[in-house]
N, C-alpha and C positions, 0 to 999 in steps of 0.2 A: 504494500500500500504506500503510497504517495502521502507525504507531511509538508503542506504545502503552508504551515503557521509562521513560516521562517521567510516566505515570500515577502519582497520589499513592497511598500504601499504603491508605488505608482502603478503598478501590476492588478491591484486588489481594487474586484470591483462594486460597486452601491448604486442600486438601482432598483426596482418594481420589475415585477414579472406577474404576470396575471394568474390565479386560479381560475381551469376550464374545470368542464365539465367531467364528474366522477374523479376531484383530485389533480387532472393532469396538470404541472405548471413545466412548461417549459423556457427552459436558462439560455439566456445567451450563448451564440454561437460563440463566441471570443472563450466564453469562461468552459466551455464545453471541450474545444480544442485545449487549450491550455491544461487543462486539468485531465486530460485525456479522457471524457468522459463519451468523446467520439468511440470509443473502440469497444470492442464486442463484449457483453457482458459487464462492463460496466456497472456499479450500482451506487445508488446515494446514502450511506449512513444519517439514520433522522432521530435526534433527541428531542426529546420536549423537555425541556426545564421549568421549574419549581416559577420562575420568572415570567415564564409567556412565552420563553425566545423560542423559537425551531432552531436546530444548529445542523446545516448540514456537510454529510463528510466525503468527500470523492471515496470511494472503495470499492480498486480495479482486483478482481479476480488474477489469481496466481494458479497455472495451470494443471495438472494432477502430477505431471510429469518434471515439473519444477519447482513442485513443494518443499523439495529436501533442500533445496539449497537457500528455504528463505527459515528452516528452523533457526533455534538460539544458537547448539554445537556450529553450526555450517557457517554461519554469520559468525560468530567469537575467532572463527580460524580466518576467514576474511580478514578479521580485524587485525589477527598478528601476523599475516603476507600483509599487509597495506604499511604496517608500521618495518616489517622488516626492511621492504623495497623501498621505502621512505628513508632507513638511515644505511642504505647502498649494503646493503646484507643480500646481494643476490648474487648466482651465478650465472653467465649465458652462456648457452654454448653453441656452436656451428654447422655443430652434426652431431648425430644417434650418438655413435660412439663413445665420443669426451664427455655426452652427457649419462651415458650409463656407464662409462670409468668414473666419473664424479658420483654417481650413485654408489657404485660398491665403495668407491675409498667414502666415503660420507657414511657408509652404514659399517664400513669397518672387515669389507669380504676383499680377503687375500687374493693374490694372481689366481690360484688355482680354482675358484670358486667356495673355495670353505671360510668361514667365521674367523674373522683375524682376531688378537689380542689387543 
């Protein structure tokens, strides 16, 4: 889901939108693109608060097939590659090969392929 609270105001819009018939109100094409509320499955999180206010929340569907990577575990490991690559803790390599010679000396497996000390 999209956290768009951190949007700067010149972006953020106020204005009237009409109540049709059975409920339907429809939003601005601007805030609809922007908020990617154009794309499929789409839905609007709706609270009513103790105040009177409706607060509505863009919430785009995340698809069955790329669930896992928006858990807590999947995301925390995101966060320690973003910070490793951030303070130049990476390696690149060129080809298959340096890159799975840097995997065995990295996990510690000898020339011959056994478990080194």
């Amino acid at each position: 889901m999209c956290d768009h609270r951190d949007m700067d105001t010149k972006h953020r819009y106020h204005g009237y939108v009409s109540l049709q018939r059975r409920g339907v109100v429809a939003l601005p094409a601007e805030v609809r693109e922007r908020m990617h509320l154009d794309e499929p499955g789409a839905q609007l999180e709706v609270t009513e608060r103790e105040d009177g206010v409706l607060e509505l929340r863009a919430a785009l569907p995340v698809p069955a097939d790329q669930a896992w990577f928006w858990t807590q575990r999947w995301q925390e490991r995101e966060r320690e590659v973003d910070d490793l690559v951030a303070a130049g803790q990476v390696a690149v390599h060129d080809d298959v090969d340096d890159f799975l010679a840097h995997v065995d000396d990295v996990a510690g497996v000898a020339d011959d392929g056994t478990a080194g000390e």
